[in-house]
C-alpha positions as CSV (number, residue, x, y, z in Angstrom):
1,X,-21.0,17.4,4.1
2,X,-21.3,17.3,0.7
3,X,-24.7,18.3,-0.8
4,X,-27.7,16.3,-1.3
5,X,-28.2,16.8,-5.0
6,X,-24.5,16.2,-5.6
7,X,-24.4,13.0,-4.3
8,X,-27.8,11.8,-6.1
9,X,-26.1,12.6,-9.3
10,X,-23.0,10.5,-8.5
11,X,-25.1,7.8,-7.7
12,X,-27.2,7.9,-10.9
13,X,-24.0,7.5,-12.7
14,X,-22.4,4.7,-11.0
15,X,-22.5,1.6,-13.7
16,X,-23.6,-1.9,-12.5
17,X,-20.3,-3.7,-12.6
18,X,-19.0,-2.4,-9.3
19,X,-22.2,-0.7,-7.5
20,X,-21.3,-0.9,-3.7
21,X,-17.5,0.3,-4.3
22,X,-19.1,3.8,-6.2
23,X,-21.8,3.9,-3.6
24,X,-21.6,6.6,-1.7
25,X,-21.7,6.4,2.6
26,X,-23.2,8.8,5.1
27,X,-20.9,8.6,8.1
28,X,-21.8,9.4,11.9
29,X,-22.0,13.6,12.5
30,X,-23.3,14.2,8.7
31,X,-19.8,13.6,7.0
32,X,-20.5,12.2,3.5
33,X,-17.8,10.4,1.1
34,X,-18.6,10.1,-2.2
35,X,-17.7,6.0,-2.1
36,X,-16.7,3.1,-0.2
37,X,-12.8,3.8,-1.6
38,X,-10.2,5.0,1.1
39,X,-7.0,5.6,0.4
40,X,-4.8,4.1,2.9
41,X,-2.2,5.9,4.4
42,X,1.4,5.6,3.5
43,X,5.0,7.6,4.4
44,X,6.0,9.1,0.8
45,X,8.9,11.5,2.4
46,X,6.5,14.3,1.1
47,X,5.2,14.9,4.1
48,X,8.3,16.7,5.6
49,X,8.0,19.6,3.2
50,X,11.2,20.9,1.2
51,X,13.0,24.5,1.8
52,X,13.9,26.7,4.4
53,X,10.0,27.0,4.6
54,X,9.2,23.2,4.4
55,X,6.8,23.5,1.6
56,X,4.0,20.9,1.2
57,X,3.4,21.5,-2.6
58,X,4.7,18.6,-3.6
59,X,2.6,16.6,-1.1
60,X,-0.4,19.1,-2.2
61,X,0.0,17.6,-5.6
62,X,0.3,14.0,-4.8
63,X,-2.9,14.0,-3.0
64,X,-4.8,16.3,-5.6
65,X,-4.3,14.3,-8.3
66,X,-5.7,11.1,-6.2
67,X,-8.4,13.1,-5.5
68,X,-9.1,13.7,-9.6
69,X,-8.8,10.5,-9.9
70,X,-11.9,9.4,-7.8
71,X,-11.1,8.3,-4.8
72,X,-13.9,9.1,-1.7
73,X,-11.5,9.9,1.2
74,X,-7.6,9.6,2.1
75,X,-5.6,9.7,4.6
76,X,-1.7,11.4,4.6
77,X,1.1,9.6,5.9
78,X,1.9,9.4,9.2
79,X,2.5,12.8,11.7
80,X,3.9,12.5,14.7
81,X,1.4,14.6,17.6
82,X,4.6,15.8,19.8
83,X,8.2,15.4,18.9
84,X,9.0,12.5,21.1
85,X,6.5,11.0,18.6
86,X,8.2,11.2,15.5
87,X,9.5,7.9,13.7
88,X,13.0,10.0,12.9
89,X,14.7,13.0,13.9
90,X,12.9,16.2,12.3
91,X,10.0,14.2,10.8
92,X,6.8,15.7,10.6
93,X,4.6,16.7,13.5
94,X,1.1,18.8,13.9
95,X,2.1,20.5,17.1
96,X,2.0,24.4,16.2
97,X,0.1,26.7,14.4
98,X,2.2,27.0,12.0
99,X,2.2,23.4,11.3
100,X,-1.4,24.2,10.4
101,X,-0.7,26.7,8.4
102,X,2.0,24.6,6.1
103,X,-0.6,21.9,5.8
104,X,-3.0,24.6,4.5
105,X,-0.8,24.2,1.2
106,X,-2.1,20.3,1.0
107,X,-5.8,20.5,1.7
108,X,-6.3,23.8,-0.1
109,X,-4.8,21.8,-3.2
110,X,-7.2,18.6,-2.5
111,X,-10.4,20.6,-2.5
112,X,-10.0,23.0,-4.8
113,X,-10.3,19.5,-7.3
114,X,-13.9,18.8,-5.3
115,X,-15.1,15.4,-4.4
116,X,-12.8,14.0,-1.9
117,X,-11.8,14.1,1.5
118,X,-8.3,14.1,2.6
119,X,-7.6,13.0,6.5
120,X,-4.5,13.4,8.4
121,X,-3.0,10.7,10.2
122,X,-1.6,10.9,14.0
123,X,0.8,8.6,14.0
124,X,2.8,8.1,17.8
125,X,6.1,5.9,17.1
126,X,6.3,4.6,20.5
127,X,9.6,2.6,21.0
128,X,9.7,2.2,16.7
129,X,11.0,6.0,16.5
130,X,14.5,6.0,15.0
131,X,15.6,8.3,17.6
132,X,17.1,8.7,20.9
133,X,14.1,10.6,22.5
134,X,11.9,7.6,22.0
135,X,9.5,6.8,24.7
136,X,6.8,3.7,25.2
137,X,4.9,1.9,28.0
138,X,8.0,0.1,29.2
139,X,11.8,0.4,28.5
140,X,11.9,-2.1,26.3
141,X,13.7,-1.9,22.8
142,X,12.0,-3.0,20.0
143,X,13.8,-5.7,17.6
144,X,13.4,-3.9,14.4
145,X,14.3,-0.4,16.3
146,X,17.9,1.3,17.4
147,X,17.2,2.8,20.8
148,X,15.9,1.5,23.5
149,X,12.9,3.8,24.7
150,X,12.5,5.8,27.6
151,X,9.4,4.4,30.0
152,X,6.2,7.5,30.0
153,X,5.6,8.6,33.8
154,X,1.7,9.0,33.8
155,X,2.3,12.3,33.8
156,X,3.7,11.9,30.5
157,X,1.1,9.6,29.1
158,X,-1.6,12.1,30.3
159,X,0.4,15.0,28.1
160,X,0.6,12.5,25.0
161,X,-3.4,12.3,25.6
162,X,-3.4,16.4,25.3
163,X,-1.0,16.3,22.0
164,X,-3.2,13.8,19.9
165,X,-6.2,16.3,21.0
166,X,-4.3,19.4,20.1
167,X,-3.1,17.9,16.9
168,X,-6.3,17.0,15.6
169,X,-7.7,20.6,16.4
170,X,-4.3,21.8,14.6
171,X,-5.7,19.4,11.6
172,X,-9.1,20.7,11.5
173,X,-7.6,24.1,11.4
174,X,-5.4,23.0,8.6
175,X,-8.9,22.4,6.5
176,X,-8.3,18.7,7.1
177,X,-11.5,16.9,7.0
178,X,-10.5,14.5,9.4
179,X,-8.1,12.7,11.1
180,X,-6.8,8.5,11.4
181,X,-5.3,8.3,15.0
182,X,-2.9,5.4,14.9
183,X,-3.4,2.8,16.3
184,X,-2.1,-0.5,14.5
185,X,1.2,-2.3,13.2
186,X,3.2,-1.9,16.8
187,X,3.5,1.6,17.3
188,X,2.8,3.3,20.8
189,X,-1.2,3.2,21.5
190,X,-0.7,-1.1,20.6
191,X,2.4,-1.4,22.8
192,X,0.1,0.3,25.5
193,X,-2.5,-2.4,24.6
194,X,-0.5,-6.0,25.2
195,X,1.7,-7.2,27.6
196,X,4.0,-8.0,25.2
197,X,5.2,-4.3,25.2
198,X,3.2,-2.9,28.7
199,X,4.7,-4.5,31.8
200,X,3.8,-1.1,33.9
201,X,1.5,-1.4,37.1
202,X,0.2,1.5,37.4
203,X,-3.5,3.2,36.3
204,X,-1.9,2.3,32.6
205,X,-0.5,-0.8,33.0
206,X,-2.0,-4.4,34.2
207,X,-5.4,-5.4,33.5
208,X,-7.0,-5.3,29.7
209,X,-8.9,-2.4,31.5
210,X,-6.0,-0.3,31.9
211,X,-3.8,-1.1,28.9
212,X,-6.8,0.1,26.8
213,X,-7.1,3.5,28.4
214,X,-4.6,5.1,26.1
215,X,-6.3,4.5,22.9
216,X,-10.0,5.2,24.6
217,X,-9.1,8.0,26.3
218,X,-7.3,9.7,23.1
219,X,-10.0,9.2,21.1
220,X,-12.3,10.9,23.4
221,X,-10.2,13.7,23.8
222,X,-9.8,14.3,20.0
223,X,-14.0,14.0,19.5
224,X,-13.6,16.8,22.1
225,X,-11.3,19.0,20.0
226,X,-12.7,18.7,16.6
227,X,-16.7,19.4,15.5
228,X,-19.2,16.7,15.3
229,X,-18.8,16.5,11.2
230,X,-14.8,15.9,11.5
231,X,-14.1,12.4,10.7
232,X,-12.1,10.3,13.3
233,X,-10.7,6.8,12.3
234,X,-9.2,4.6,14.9
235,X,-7.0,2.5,13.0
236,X,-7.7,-0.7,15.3
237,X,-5.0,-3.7,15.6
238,X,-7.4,-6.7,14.4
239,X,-4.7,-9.5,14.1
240,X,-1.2,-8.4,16.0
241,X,0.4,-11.6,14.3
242,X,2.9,-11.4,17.3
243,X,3.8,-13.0,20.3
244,X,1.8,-12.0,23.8
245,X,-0.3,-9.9,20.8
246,X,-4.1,-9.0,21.8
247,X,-6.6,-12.1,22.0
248,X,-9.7,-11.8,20.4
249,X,-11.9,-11.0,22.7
250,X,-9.6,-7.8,23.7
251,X,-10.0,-6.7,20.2
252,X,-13.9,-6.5,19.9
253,X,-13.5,-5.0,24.0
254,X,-11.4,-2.4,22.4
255,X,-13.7,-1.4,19.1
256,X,-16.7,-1.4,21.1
257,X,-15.0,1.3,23.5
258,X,-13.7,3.1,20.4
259,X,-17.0,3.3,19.1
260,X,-18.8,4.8,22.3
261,X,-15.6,7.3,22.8
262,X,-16.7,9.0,19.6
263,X,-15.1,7.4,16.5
264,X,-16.4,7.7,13.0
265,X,-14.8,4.9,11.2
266,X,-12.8,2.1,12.5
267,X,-10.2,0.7,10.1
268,X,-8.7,-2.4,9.8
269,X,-4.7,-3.1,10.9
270,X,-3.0,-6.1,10.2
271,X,0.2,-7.0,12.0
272,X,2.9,-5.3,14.0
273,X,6.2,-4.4,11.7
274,X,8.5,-6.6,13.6
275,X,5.9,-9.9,13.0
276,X,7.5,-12.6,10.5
277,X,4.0,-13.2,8.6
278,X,3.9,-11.7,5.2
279,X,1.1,-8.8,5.2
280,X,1.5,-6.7,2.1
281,X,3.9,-8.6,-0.2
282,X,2.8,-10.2,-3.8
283,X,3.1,-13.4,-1.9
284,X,0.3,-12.8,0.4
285,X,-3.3,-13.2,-1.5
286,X,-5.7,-10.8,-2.8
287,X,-7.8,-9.5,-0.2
288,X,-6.3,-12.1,2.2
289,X,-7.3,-10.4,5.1
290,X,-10.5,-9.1,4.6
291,X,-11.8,-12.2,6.7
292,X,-10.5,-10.1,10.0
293,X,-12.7,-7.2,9.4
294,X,-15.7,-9.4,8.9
295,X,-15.2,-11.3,11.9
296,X,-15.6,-7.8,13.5
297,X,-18.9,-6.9,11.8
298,X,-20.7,-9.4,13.5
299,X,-19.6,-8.0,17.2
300,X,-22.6,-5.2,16.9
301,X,-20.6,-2.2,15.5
302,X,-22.3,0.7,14.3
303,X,-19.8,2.5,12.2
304,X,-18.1,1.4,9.2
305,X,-15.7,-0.6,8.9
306,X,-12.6,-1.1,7.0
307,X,-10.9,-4.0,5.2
308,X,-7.7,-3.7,4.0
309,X,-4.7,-5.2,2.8
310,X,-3.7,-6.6,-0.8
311,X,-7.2,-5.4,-1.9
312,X,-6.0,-4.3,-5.7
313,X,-8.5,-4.2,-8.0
314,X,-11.7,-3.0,-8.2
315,X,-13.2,-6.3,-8.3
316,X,-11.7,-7.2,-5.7
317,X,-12.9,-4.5,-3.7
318,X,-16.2,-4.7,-4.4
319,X,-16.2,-8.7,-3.8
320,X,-15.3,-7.5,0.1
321,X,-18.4,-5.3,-0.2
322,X,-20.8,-7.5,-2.1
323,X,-19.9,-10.2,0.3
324,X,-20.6,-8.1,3.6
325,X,-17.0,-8.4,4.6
326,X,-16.6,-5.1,5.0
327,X,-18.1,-1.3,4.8
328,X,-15.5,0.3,3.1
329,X,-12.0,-1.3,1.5
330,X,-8.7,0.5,2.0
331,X,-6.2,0.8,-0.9
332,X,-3.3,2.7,-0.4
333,X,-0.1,1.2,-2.7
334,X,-2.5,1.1,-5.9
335,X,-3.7,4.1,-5.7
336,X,0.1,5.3,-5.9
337,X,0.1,2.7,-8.7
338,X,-2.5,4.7,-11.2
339,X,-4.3,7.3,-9.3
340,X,-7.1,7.3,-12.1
341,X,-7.8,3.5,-10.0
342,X,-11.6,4.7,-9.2
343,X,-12.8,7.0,-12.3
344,X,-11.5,4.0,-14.2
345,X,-13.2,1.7,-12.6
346,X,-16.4,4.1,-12.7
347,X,-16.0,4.5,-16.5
348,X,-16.3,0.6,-16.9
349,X,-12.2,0.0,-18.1
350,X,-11.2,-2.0,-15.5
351,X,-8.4,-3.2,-18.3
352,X,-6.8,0.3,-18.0
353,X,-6.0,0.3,-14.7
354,X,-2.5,0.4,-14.0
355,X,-2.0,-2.3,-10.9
356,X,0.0,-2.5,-8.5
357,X,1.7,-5.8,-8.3
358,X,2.6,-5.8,-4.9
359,X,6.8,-5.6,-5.0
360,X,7.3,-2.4,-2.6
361,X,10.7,-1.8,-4.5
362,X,10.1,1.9,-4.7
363,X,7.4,2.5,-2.2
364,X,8.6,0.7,1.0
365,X,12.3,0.1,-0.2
366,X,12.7,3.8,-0.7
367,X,10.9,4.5,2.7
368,X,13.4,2.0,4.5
369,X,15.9,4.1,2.9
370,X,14.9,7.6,3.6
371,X,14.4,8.3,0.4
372,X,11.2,9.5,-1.5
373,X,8.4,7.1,-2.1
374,X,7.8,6.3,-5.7
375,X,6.2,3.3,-8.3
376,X,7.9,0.5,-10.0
377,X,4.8,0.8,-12.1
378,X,4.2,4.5,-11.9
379,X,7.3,6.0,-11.6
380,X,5.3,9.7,-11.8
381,X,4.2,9.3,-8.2
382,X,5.9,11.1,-5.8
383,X,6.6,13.6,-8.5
384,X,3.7,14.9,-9.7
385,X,5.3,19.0,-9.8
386,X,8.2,17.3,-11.5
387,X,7.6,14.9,-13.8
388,X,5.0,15.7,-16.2
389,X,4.0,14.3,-19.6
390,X,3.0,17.8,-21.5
391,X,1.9,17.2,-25.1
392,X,4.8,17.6,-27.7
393,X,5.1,20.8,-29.6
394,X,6.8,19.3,-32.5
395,X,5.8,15.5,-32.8
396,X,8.4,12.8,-34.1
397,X,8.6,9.6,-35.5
398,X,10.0,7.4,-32.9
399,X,11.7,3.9,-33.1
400,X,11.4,2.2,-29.9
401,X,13.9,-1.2,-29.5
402,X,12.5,-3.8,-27.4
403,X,8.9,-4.0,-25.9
404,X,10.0,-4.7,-22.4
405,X,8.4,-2.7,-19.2
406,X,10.9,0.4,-20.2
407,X,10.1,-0.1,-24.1
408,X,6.5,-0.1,-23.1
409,X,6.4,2.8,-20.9
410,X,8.8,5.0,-23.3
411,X,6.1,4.1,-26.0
412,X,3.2,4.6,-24.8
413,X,4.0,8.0,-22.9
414,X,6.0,9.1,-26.1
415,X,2.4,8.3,-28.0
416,X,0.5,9.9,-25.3
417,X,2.3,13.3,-26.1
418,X,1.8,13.3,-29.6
419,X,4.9,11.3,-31.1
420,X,4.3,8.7,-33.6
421,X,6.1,5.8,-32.3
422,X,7.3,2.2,-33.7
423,X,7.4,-0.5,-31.2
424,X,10.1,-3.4,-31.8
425,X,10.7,-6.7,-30.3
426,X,12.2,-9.9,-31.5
427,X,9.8,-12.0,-29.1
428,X,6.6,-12.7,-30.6
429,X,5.0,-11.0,-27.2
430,X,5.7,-7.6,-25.6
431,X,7.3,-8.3,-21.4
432,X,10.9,-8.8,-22.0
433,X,11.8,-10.3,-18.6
434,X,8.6,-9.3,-16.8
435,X,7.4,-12.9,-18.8
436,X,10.2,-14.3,-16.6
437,X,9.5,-12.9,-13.6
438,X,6.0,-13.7,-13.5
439,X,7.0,-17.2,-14.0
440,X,8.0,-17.5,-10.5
441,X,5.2,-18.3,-7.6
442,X,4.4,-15.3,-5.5
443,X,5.3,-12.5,-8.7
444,X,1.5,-13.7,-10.8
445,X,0.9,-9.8,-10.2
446,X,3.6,-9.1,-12.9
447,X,0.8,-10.3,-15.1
448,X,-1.5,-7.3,-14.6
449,X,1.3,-5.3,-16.0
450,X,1.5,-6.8,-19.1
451,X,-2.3,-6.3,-19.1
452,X,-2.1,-3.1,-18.6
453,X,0.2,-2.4,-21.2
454,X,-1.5,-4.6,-24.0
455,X,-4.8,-2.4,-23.4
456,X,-2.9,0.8,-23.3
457,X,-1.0,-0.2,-26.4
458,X,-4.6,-0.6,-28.1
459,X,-6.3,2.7,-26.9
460,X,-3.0,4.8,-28.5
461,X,-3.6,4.5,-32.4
462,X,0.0,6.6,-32.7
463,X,1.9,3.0,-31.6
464,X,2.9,0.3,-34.4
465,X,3.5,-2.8,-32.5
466,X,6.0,-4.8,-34.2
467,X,6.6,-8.4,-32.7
468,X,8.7,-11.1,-33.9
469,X,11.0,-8.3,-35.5
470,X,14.8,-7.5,-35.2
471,X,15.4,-4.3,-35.6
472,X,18.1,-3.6,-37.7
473,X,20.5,-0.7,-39.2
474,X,18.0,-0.6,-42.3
475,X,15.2,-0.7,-40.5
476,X,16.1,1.7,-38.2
477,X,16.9,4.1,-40.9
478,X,14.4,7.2,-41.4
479,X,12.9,7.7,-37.8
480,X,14.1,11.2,-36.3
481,X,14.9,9.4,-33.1
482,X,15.6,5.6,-32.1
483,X,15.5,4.3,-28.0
484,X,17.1,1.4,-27.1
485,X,15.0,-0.5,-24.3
486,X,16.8,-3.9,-25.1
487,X,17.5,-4.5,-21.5
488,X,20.4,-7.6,-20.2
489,X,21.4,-11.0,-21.3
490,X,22.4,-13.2,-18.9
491,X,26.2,-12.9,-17.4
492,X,28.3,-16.1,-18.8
493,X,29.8,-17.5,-16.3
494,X,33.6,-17.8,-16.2
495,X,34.1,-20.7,-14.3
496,X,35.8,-24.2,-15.3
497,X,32.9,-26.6,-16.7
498,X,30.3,-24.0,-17.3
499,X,30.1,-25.8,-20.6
500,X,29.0,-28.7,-19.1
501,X,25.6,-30.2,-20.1
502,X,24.5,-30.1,-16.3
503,X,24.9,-26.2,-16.4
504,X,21.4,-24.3,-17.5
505,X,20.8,-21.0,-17.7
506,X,18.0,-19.2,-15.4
507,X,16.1,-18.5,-18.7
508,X,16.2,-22.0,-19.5
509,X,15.1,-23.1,-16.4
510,X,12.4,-20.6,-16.1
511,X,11.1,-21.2,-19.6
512,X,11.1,-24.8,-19.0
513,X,13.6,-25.9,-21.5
514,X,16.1,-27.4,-18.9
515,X,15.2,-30.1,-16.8
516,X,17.0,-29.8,-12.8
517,X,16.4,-33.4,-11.1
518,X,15.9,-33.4,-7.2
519,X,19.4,-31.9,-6.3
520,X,20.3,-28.5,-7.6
521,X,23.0,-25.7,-6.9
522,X,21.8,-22.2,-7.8
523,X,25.6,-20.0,-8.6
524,X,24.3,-16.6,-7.7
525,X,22.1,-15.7,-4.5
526,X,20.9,-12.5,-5.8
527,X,17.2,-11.6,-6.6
528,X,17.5,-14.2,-10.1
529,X,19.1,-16.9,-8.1
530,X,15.9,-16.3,-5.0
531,X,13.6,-15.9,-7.6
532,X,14.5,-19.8,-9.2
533,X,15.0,-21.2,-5.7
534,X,11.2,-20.5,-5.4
535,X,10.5,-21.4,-8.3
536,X,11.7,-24.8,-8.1
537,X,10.7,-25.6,-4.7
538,X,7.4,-25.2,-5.5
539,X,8.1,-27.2,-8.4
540,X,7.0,-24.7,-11.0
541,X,9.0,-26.7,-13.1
542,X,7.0,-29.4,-13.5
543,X,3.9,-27.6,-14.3
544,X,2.6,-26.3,-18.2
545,X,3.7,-22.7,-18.8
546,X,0.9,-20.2,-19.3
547,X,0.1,-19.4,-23.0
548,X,3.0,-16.7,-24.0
549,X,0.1,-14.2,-24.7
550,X,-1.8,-14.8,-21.4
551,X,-3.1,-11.4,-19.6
552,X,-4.2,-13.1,-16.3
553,X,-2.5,-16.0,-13.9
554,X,-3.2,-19.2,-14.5
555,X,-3.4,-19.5,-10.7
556,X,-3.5,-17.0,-7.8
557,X,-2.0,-17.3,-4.3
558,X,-5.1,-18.3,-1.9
559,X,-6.2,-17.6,1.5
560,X,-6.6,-21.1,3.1
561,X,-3.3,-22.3,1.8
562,X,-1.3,-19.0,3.1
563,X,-2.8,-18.9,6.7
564,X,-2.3,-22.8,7.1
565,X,1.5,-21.7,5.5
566,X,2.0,-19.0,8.1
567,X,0.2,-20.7,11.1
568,X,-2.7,-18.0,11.4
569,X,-6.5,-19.6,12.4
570,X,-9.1,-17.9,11.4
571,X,-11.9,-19.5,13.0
572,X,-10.1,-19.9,16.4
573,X,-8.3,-17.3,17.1
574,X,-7.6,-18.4,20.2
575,X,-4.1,-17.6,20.8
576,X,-2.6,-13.8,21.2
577,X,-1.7,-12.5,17.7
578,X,-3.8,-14.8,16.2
579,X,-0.8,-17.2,16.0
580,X,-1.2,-20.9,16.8
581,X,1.0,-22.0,19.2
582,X,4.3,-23.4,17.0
583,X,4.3,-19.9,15.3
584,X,3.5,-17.6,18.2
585,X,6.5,-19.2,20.1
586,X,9.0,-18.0,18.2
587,X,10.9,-14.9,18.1
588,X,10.8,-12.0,21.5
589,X,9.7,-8.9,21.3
């Protein structure tokens, strides 16, 4: 636990705007976390190590550097506890000692900073491994997976029960202050839970009773192995969003029984990977979840609880908090975003936070793709040993063409090493296409980036903005180095009558200079040509553009209109999944 006096001095620093986020929380066994911030966890393709000796530097780094920037606890991506376990063939797993002893590498790094915690979390596959070897209640392939999964013998469910134990001792060896044992988004421990997944009749198979053992009885083993200070977090399945998903009432059944089995923190999960609702895109609204975990503080839980999900700025966050949905509020994707999220927020500049807009084009795409995590916004994360902004031993003068997201980010890290630095555009506001994309319903977040930047421009007095400006031969001349950010013009099409008046460019119709009509053909099914179906059919069109120089959304995406959107009833809940009945029919499992 941290000490006494270090905590009172936290508090006495934490400014009014967002008191119960900076508050700090004493959990169950003495554990305390400096505030109600967790970092949620996410697979970067760190967590593998790199070398003949699978070094965890880089993963070291990543965290640290969270933890400077404020955050109270985090949790790593996911590691398998045996090797039938793992999500893909040699992914990481906590099964040896000298597991342990790579991972010493990570949490050495993380508290040598001071100030946060740093949890590992035990993540089973289940039938979602990309793997031959994978195993799950039933043989039943999964729709997203490859392989069809071997059925456990109880033996074999019994030795699974043994690996999450040994693997959270192997954590708390590791100097891990805790771990997350997985229990969420359709991997193994929720396919024990619903019959959707379970059709065994044996002692782990059948009634609610047994399906539930798994995650009970894993939780109490791992209490077992660890001390009484180690913090456990059951990720808990609130709102499956599937078909044959848990009810309700199985839910609470199963926190209740989590709780009394020796967890410390029960966090929120929302959604198995193979449901069709929207659960972390833009599209889905801020904090559009957090109704879930309140619905579970009123069921007579004694440990915190966890909201999560689209939760993206601070206050945000602390509306969760303020409004009792929730003890603490897990954000994992913009904290990769700008890891300075909490000290910024502590410091009372909100404005400089760097937010994440929710696209998952180099977090989850490169996940999908094997490849290392990363930020469309912070394209530093993932590679914090590698890509470092040092300050310039001889400082230029810069020209920087076109104020666009590269323009922007050129300028203001070329300013934030020392360089004196011109910033041109011809528009008479900085965005390039980002003022295009954000145009379209479901992208508002590309606003915050603009905010960002605008605020970041100002705090750099080394950066001349120059707007409504074409740069020029002449004006180019005397500056020891000139970037080119200008970015693309739209392709001309080559096709007969693309000179007719009918024919509109996507700028134009995105701008709102070209008129449509009812009937429309889009030429080009790509991102652009997605993006201006959308924003047509929700008749963007016909509503007044934001003010060019606007830093916030003229309109967000909201809770009531997305759950009625993707049949989800948040008062009911009577179905399995939390689906009304026209959504929950569709699709197998």
């Amino acid at each position: 636990a941290e000490p006494t006096s270090w905590v009172a001095r936290f508090a006495s620093t934490m400014p009014s705007a967002y008191p119960r986020l900076l508050q700090p929380i004493t959990l169950r066994g003495g554990a305390v976390l400096r505030n109600r911030a967790l970092m949620g966890s996410m697979h970067t393709g760190l967590e593998e190590g790199e070398g003949w000796g699978h070094s965890l530097e880089k993963m070291g780094a990543f965290f640290a550097e969270r933890a400077r920037g404020g955050v109270g606890l985090m949790v790593t991506g996911g590691i398998a506890p045996n090797a039938a376990g793992r999500v893909a063939p040699f992914a990481a797993t906590m099964a040896s000692s000298s597991d342990a002893r790579r991972h010493r590498t990570v949490t050495e790094m993380v508290h040598e900073v001071g100030g946060a915690k740093i949890a590992m979390q035990l993540l089973h596959a289940g039938r979602y491994a990309y793997q031959p070897s994978a195993v799950a209640p039933s043989a039943k392939k999964a729709p997203i997976g490859w392989f069809t999964p071997h059925a456990l013998s109880s033996a074999q469910v019994e030795a699974t029960i043994g690996d999450f134990a040994a693997a959270a001792a192997l954590a708390q060896e590791a100097g891990y202050d805790g771990v997350e044992v997985m229990g969420s988004e359709g991997y193994l421990i929720n396919q024990f839970l619903v019959t959707r997944t379970n059709h065994r009749s044996d002692a782990w198979g059948g009634s609610f009773a047994n399906r539930m053992r798994l995650p009970v009885e894993i939780v109490r083993a791992v209490r077992g192995a660890v001390s009484a200070d180690f913090i456990l977090i059951f990720r808990l399945s609130m709102l499956d969003l599937v078909r044959d998903g848990s009810s309700w009432e199985e839910v609470v059944e199963l926190a209740q029984a989590v709780e009394e089995a020796g967890a410390t923190i029960i966090n929120t999960g929302i959604g198995w990977h193979e449901a069709r609702v929207p659960t972390i895109a833009t599209s889905v609204p801020r904090g559009g979840f957090a109704w879930v975990t309140q619905k579970m503080k009123g069921q007579g839980l004694s440990i915190p609880l966890v909201a999560t999900n689209r939760i993206n700025t601070p206050e945000v966050a602390e509306a969760v908090l303020a409004s009792g949905q929730a003890d603490m509020v897990s954000m994992a994707r913009p904290l990769l975003a700008d890891p300075d999220f909490v000290n910024k927020a502590a410091a009372g500049t909100p404005e400089l936070i760097n937010t994440c807009i929710a696209c998952n084009q180099a977090c989850l795409d490169h996940t999908f793709k094997m490849q290392r995590a990363s930020c469309l916004v912070n394209p530093r994360a993932g590679y914090e040993t590698e890509l470092n902004y040092t300050p310039a031993e001889a400082p230029l003068n810069l020209a920087v063409v076109g104020a666009g997201p590269a323009g922007l980010a050129c300028a203001t890290v070329a300013a934030g090493r020392g360089h004196k630095v011109t910033l041109f555009d011809r528009s008479p506001s900085i965005g390039g296409q980002f003022n295009l994309a954000k145009q379209v319903p479901g992208k508002e977040e590309f606003y915050e980036t603009l905010r960002y930047f605008t605020h970041k421009l100002a705090a750099l007095p080394t950066i001349s903005l120059q707007l409504a400006t074409e740069a020029d031969a002449r004006t180019l001349a005397g500056y020891d180095r000139v970037v080119l950010a200008t970015g693309v013009v739209p392709r001309s099409l080559s096709l007969p009558g693309w000179d007719h008046p009918k024919v509109a460019s996507y700028v134009d119709v995105l701008q709102r200079r070209a008129a449509v009509g009812e009937r429309v053909a889009i030429v080009g099914a790509g991102g652009i040509g997605f993006d201006v179906a959308e924003f047509l059919m929700h008749r963007a069109d016909e509503a007044a553009a934001a003010a060019a120089d606007a830093l916030t959304a003229p309109s967000l995406p909201q809770t009531e209109q997305f759950l009625a959107e993707w049949g989800i009833d948040p008062d009911a809940m009577a179905t399995r999944g939390g689906l009304v009945e026209a959504v929950a029919g569709g699709g197998g499992g």
